[in-house]
DRENDO-1510 file (C-alpha; in Angstrom, 1 decimal, always signed):
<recs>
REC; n; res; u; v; w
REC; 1; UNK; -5.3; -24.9; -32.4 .
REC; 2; UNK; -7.5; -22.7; -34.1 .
REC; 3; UNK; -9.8; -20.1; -31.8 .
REC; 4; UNK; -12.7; -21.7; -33.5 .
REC; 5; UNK; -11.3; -25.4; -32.4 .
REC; 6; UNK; -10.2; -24.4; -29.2 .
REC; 7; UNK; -14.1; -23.0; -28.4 .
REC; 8; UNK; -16.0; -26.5; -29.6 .
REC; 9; UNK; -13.0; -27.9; -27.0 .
REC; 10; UNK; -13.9; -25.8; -24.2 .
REC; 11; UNK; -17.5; -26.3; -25.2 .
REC; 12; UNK; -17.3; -30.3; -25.4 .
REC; 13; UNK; -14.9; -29.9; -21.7 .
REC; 14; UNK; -17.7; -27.9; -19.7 .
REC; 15; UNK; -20.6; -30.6; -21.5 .
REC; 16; UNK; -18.6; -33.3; -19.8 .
REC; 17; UNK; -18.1; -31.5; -16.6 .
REC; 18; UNK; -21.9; -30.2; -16.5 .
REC; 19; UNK; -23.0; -33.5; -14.2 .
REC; 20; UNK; -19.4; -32.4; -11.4 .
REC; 21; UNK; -20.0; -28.5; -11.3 .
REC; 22; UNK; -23.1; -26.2; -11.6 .
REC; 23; UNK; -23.1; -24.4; -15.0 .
REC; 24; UNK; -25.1; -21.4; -16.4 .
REC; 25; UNK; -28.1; -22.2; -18.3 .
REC; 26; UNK; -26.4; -22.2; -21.9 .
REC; 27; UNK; -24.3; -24.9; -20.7 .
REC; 28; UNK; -21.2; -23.7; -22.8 .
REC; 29; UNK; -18.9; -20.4; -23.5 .
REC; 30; UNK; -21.2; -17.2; -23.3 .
REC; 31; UNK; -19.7; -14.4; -25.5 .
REC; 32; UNK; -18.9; -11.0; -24.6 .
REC; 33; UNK; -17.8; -7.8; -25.9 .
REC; 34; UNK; -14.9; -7.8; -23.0 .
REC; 35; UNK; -13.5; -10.0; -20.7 .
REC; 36; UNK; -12.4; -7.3; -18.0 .
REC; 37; UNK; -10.4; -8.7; -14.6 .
REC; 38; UNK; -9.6; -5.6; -12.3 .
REC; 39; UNK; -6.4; -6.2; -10.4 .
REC; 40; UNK; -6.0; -4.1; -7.1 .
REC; 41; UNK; -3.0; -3.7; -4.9 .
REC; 42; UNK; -3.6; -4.8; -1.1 .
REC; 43; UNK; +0.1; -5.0; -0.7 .
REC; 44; UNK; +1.8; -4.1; +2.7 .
REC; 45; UNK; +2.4; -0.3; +1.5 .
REC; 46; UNK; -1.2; +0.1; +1.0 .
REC; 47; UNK; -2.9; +1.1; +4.6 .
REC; 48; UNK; -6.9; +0.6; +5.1 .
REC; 49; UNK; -7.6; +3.9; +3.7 .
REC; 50; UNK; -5.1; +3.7; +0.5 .
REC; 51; UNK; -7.2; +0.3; +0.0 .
REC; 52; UNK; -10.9; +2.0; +0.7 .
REC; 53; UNK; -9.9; +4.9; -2.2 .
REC; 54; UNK; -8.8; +2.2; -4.5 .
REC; 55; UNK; -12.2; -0.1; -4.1 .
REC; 56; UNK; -14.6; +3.1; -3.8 .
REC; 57; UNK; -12.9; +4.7; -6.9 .
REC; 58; UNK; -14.1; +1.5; -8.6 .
REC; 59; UNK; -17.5; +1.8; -7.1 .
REC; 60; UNK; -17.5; +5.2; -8.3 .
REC; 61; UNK; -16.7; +4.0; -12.0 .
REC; 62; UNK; -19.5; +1.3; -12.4 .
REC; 63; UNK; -22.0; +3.7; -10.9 .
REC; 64; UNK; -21.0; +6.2; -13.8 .
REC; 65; UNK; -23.9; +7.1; -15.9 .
REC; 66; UNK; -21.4; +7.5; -18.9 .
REC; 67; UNK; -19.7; +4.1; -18.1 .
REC; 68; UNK; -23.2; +2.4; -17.2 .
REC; 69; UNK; -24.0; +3.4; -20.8 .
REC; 70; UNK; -20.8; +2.3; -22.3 .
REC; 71; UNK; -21.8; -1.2; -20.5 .
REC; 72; UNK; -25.4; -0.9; -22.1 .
REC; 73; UNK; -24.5; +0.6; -25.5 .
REC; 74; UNK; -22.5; -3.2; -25.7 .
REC; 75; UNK; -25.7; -5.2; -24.6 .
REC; 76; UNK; -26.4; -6.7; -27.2 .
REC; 77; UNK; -22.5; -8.0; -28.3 .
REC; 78; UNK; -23.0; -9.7; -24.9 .
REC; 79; UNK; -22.0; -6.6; -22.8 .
REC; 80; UNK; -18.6; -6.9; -20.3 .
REC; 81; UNK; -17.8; -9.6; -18.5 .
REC; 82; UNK; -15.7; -8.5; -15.1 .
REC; 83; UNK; -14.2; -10.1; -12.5 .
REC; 84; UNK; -12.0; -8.6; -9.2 .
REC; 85; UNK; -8.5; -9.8; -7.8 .
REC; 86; UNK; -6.3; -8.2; -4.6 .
REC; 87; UNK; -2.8; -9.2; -5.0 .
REC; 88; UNK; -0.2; -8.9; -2.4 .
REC; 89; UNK; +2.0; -12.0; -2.5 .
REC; 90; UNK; -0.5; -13.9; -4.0 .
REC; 91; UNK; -3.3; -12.9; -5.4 .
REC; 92; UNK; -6.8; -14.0; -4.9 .
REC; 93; UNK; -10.0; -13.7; -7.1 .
REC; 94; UNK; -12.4; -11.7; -4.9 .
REC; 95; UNK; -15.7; -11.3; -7.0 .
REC; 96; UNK; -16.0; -14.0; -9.3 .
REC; 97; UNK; -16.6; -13.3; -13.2 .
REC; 98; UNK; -20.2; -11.1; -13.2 .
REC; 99; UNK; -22.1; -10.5; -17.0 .
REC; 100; UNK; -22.9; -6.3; -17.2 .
REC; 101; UNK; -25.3; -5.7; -19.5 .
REC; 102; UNK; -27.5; -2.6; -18.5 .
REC; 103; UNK; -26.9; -0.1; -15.8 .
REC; 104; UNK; -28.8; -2.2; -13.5 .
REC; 105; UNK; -26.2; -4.6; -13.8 .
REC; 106; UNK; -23.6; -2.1; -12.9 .
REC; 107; UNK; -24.7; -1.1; -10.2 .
REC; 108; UNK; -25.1; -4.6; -8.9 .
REC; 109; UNK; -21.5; -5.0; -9.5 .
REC; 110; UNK; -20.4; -2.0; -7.5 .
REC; 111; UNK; -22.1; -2.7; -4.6 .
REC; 112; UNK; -20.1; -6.0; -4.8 .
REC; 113; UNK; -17.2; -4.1; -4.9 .
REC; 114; UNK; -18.0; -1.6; -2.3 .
REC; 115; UNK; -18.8; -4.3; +0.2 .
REC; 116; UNK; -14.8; -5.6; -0.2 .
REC; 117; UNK; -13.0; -6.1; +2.5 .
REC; 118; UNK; -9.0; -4.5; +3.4 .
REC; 119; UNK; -6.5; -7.3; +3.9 .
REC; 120; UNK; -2.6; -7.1; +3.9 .
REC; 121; UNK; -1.8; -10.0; +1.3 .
REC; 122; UNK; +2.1; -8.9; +1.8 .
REC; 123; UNK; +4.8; -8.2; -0.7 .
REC; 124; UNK; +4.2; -6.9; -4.3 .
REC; 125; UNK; +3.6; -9.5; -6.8 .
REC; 126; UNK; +2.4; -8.1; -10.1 .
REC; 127; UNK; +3.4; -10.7; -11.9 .
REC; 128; UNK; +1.6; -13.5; -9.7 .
REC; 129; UNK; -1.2; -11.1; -10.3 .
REC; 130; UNK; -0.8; -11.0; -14.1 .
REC; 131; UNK; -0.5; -14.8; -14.4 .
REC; 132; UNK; -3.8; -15.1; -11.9 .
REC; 133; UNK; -6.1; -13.3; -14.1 .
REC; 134; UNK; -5.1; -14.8; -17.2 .
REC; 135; UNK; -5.8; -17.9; -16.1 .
REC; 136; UNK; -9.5; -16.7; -14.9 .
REC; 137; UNK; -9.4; -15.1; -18.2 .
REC; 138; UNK; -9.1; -18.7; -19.6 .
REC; 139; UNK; -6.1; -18.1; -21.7 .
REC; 140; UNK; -3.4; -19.8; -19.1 .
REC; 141; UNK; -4.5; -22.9; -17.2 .
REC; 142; UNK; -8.6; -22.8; -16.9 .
REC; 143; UNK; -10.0; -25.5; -18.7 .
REC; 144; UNK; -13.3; -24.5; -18.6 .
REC; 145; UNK; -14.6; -20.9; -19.8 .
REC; 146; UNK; -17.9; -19.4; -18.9 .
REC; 147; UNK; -17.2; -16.3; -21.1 .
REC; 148; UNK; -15.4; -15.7; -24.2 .
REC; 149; UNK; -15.0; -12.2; -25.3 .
REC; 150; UNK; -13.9; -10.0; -28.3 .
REC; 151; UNK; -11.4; -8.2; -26.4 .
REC; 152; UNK; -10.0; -9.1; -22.9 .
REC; 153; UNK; -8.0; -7.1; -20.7 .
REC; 154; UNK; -6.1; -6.7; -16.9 .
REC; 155; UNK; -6.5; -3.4; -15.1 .
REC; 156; UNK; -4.2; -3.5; -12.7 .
REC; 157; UNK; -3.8; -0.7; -10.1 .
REC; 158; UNK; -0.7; -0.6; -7.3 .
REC; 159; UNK; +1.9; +1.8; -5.3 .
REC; 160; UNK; +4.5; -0.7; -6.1 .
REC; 161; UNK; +7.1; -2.4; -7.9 .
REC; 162; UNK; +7.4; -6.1; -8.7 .
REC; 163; UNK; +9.6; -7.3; -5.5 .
REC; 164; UNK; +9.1; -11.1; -4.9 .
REC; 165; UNK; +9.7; -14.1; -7.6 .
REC; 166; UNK; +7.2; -15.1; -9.9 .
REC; 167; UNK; +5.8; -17.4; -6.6 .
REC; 168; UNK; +6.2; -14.8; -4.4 .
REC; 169; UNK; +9.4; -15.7; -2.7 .
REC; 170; UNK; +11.4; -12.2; -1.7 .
REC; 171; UNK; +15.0; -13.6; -2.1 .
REC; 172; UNK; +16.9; -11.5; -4.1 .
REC; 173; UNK; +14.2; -9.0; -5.5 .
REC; 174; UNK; +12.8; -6.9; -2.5 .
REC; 175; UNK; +14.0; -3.3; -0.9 .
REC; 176; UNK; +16.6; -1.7; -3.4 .
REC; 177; UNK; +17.1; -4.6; -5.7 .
REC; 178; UNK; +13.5; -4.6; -6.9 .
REC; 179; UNK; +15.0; -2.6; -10.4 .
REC; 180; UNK; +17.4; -5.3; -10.9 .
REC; 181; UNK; +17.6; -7.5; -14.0 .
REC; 182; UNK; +16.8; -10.9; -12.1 .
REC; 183; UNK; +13.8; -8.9; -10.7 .
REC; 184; UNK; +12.9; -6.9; -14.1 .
REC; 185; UNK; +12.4; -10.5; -15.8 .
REC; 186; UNK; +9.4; -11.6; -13.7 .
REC; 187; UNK; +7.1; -9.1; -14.4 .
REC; 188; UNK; +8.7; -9.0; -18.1 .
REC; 189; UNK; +7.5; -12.5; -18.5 .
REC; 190; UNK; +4.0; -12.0; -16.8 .
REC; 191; UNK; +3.4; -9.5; -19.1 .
REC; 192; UNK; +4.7; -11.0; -22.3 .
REC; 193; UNK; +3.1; -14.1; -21.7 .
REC; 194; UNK; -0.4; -12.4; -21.2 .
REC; 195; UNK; +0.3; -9.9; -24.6 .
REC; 196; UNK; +1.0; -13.7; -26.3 .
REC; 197; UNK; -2.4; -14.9; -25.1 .
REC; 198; UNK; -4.2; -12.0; -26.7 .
REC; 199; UNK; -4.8; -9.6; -23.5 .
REC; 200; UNK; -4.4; -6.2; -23.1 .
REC; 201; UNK; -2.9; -5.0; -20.1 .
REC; 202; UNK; -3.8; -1.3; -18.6 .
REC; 203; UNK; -2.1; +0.2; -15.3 .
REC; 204; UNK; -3.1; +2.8; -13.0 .
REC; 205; UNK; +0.3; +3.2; -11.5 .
REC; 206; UNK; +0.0; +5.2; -8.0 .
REC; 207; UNK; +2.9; +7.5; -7.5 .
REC; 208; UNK; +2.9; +8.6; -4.0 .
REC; 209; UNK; +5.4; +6.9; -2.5 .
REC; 210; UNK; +7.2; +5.7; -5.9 .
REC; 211; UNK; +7.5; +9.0; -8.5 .
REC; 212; UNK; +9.1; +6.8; -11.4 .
REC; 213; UNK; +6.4; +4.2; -11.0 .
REC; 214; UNK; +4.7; +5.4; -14.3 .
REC; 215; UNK; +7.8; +4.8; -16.0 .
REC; 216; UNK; +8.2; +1.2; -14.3 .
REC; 217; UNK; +4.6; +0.3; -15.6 .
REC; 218; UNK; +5.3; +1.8; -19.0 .
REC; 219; UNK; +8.5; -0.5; -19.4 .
REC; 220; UNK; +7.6; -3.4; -17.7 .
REC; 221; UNK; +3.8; -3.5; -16.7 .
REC; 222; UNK; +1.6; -2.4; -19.5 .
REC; 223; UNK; +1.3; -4.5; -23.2 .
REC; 224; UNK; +2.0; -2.9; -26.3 .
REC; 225; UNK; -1.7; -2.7; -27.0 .
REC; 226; UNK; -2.5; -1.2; -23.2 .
REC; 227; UNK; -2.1; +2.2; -21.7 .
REC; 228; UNK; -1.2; +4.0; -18.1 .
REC; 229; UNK; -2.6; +6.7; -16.4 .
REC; 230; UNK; -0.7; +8.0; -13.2 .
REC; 231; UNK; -2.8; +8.6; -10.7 .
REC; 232; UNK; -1.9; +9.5; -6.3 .
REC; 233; UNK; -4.5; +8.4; -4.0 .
REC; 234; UNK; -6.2; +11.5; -3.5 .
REC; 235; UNK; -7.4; +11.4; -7.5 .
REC; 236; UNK; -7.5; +7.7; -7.5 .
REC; 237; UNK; -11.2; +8.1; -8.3 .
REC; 238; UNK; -11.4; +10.2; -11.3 .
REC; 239; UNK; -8.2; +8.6; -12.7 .
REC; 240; UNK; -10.1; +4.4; -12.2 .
REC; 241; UNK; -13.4; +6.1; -13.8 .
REC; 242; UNK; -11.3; +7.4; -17.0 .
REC; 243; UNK; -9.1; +4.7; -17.1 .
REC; 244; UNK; -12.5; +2.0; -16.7 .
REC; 245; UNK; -14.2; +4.4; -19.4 .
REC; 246; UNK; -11.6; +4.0; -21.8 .
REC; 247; UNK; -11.2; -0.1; -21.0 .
REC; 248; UNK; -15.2; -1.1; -21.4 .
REC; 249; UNK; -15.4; +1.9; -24.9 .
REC; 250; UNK; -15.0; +0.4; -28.8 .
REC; 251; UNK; -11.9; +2.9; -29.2 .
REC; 252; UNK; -12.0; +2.0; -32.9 .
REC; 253; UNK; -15.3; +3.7; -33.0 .
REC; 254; UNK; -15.6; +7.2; -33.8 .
REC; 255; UNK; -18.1; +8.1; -30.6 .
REC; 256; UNK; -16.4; +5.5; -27.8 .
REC; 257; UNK; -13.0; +7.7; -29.0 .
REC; 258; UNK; -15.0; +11.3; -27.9 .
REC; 259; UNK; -16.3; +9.5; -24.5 .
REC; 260; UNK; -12.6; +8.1; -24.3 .
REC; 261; UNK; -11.1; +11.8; -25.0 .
REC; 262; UNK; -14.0; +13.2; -22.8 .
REC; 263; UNK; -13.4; +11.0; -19.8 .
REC; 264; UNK; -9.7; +12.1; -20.0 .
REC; 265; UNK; -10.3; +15.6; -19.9 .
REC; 266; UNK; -12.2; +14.9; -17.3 .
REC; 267; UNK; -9.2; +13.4; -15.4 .
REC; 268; UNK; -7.0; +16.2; -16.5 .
REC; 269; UNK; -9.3; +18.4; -14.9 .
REC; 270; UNK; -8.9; +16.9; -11.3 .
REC; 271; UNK; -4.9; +16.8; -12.0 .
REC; 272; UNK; -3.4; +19.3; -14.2 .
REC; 273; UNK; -0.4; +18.3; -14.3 .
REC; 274; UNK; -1.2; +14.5; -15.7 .
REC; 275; UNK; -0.5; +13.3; -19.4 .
REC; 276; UNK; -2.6; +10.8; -21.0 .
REC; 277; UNK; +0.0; +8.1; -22.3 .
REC; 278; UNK; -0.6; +6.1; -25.0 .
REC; 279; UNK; -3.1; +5.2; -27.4 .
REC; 280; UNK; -6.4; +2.9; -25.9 .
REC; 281; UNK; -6.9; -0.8; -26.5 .
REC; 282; UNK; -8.2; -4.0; -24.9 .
REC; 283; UNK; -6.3; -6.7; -27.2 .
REC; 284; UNK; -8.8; -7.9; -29.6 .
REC; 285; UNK; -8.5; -11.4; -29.2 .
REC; 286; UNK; -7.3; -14.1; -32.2 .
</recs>
């Protein structure tokens, strides 16, 4: 089906549904530059303060002037449209899909994040997490779609490596087997099926307790068309705020690639050591 077909579907599924479920206004798909689901690992290897740097690092980023006027600068394409997940075993969509469109709108957002709550969700399922957001994404199972957007991507930020099934079962793919093939093949899937569908996905692997784990999300986490930055808890905040930058910024445009390459200094700054990856992207979508 055509992405022109599949839209007047979607549009002609939420019509009939309007009368079951409230709606917004425009009573069909609202387009936006980006389509933006921020993935964050509440796993049991994350204490309460590992979680607390990870959601105030993402305050942080949305109450950025420079990413408050990335957000603004794509106003009127329909600005970002941005939703939150913690995954553990399962994963579960904590801040449902917001429309940023001026800094105003940012800032609302963050103190949505900020007021987040720690929970141990268990074992590490990235790929549950994966499959999750692209179906809130709209690209997997939703049938109905609030927001359609240019580009869509998963952020997804963890300590970990993929160590449960694809359901979250631990047979088989937990302590040292989590780099075997059986194991390897679940998050390979999540991610190829999500790269199919026209998403980017971007990590922020956290390498304290796993040093390779940049390596793991290169191989196995990240699309062809996304990027990893390595960050440890103590920078997590500059690393999400140049890793967010970078996500929400037109890289094909000759000023969101000097913010991008600013914002990165700007991480390289807190962490000398750091390399940026890869080149940018949020998939532009078919």
């Amino acid at each position: 089906m055509s992405r022109f077909a599949r839209l007047a579907h979607l549009h002609a599924l939420v019509l009939a549904a309007a009368a079951a479920a409230p709606v917004p206004s425009s009573a069909g798909p609202i387009p936006v530059d980006l389509e933006l689901a921020l993935v964050i690992d509440v796993s049991g290897s994350v204490s309460p303060p590992e979680f607390a740097l990870q959601r105030d690092g993402y305050v942080k980023a949305f109450e950025s002037p420079a990413i408050q006027q990335q957000i603004a600068d794509l106003g009127p394409s329909g600005g970002i449209a941005v939703s939150v997940f913690l995954f553990g075993t399962r994963a579960e969509q904590k801040i449902g899909w917001s429309q940023l469109t001026t800094a105003a709108n940012a800032a609302q957002f963050a103190s949505l994040v900020k007021a987040l709550a720690y929970e141990d969700l268990g074992s590490t399922n990235i790929a549950g997490a994966i499959g999750a957001a692209s179906a809130a994404i709209g690209l997997e199972s939703n049938l109905i779609q609030y927001f359609v957007g240019r580009r869509a991507a998963i952020d997804v930020s963890g300590d970990g490596k993929q160590n449960t099934d694809r359901d979250g079962g631990v047979a088989g793919c937990n302590g040292a087997l989590v780099d075997r093939a059986a194991c390897l093949t679940v998050i390979d899937a999540a991610r190829d099926a999500a790269a199919k569908a026209g998403i980017a996905i971007n990590g922020l692997p956290i390498t304290d307790d796993v040093p390779d784990l940049l390596g793991y999300y290169q191989a196995h986490v990240i699309t062809s068309g996304g990027f990893a930055l390595p960050a440890r808890f103590e920078n997590f905040e500059p690393a999400v705020q140049a890793k967010v930058l970078r996500e929400v910024a037109r890289v094909s445009e000759p000023g969101s690639l000097a913010l991008a390459a600013f914002a990165l200094a700007a991480l390289a700054a807190f962490a000398p050591s750091r390399r940026a990856r890869r080149a940018p992207g949020a998939a532009l979508r078919r």
